[in-house]
N, C-alpha and C positions, 0 to 999 in steps of 0.2 A: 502179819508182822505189824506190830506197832508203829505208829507213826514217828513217832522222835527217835525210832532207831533208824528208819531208813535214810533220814538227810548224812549220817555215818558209812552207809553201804558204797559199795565202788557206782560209777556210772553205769556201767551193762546193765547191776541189778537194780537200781534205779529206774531203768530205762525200761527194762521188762516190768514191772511194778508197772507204772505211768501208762504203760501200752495197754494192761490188764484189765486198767480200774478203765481205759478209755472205751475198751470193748463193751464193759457193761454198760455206757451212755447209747445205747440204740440207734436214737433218732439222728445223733451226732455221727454214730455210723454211716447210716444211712444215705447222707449227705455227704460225706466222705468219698464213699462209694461211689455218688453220680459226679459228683465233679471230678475224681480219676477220670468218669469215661470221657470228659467233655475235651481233658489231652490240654488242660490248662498248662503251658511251658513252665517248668519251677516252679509249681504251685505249694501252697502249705494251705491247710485249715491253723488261726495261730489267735496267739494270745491269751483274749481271756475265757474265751469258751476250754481252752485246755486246762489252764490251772485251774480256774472257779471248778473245775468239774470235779478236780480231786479235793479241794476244800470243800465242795457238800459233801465229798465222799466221805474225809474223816469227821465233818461233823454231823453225820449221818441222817443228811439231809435228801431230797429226789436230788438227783446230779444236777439237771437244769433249772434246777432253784435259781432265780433270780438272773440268769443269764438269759437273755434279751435280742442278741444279735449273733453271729457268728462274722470273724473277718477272713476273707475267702485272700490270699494275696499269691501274685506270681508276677512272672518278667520276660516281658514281651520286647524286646528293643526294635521289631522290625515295624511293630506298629503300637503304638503310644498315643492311638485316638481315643480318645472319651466314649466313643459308639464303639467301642469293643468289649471295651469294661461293662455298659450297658448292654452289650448282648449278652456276656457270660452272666451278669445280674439279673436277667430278667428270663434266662432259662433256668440258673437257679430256683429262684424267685417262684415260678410256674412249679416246676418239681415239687416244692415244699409246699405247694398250697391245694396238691394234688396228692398230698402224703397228709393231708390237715396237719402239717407240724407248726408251730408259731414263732419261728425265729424269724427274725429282721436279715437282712445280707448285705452285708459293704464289699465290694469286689474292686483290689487295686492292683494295678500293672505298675511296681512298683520303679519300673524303668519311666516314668514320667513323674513320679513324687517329688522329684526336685521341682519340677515346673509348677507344680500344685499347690507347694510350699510358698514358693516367691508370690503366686496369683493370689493366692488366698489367704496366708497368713504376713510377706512379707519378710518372709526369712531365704537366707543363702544358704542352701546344704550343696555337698558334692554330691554329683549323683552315685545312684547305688551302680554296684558290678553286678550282683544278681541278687535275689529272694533272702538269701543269707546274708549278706551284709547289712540289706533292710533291716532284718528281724534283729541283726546284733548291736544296731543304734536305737533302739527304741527305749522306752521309757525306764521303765525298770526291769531287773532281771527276769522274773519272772515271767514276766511281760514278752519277755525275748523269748519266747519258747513257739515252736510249730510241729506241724504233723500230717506226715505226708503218707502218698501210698502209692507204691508200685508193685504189679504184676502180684496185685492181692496180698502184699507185706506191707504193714505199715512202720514207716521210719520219723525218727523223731531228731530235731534241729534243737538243741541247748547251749547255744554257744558259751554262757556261765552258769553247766552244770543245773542239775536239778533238785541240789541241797535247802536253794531258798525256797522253791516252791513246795515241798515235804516238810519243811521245820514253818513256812507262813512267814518268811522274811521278808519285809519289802524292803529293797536296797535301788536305791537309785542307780543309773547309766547317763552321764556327766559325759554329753558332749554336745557339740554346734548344731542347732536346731531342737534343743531340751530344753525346759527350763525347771525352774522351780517350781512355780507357779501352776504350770500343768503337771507336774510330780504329784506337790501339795496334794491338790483338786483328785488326784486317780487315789492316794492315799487316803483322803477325806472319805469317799465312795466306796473302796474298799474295806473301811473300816468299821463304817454302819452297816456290812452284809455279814463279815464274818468274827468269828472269835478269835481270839490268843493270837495277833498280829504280831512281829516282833517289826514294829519299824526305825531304820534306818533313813535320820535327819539328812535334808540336802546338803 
């Protein structure tokens, strides 16, 4: 199916499409697969390893063209220490260098990201309720996209739809703790990788 017909099709087929093209990314499987077993609570693999992977795919590119890290995130409220984030980071971490694959891994317990925000950046967000609320305050749409897996099916979190990421929209997510500036900057970067961007000003 062509690409500018599917940002038209309903979600389900969408959603199956997205699933399809993810399965041919291997190594992103792969990864997938061990951190299921490691029973991360609400975990997602998210962002931009998911979209980037179907923008090499229509511009028929290797899928991990130019993508660099994977963001591992889930929500732990009973423990929200930094040495647990670093444990699951650093079994990841091991796994992949024991598979020679080359991704980078940021692993966030996203029940302490408010705290991470005020320490490090300075900013007041509320905290999140679980993984899904994270993923639907972030940057931009696209950006809001995750993909999870249980009992060997994998499930996909789009809280706006997966029209922008198949048509290559970038549409900003306008809320307390965004700004423009970091928009701008992910817009900039995105747009020295791929083609036919349609974006949408702050």
């Amino acid at each position: 199916m062509e690409q500018a017909e599917i940002q038209y099709r309903s979600i389900e087929e969408q959603t199956h499409i997205l699933i399809e093209i993810m399965k041919q990314n291997k190594e992103l499987m792969d990864i997938l697969d061990y951190v299921e077993s490691l029973k991360l609570p609400n975990f997602y693999i998210a962002a931009g390893v998911v979209f980037q992977t179907v923008w090499n795919y229509y511009d028929k590119k290797p899928l991990n063209n130019g993508i660099k890290d994977i963001d591992v995130v889930y929500y732990d409220s009973k423990d929200i220490s930094v040495e647990k984030d670093l444990q699951y980071h650093n079994e990841i971490v091991n796994y992949i260098i024991s598979k020679h694959l080359k991704y980078e891994i940021d692993v966030s317990n996203e029940a302490r990201m408010h705290l991470w925000k005020k320490n490090k950046e300075g900013k007041e967000i509320e905290p999140y309720s679980n993984t899904e609320d994270a993923i639907s305050r972030w940057i931009a749409t696209v950006h809001a996209i995750g993909i999870t897996k249980k009992n060997g099916k994998i499930f996909v979190y789009a809280p706006y739809g997966l029209s922008d990421i198949f048509s290559k929209t970038i549409r900003p997510i306008r809320h307390k703790g965004n700004s423009k500036e970091l928009y701008e900057q992910k817009v900039k970067n995105w747009n020295a990788r791929f083609s036919h961007l349609n974006i949408i000003d702050w």
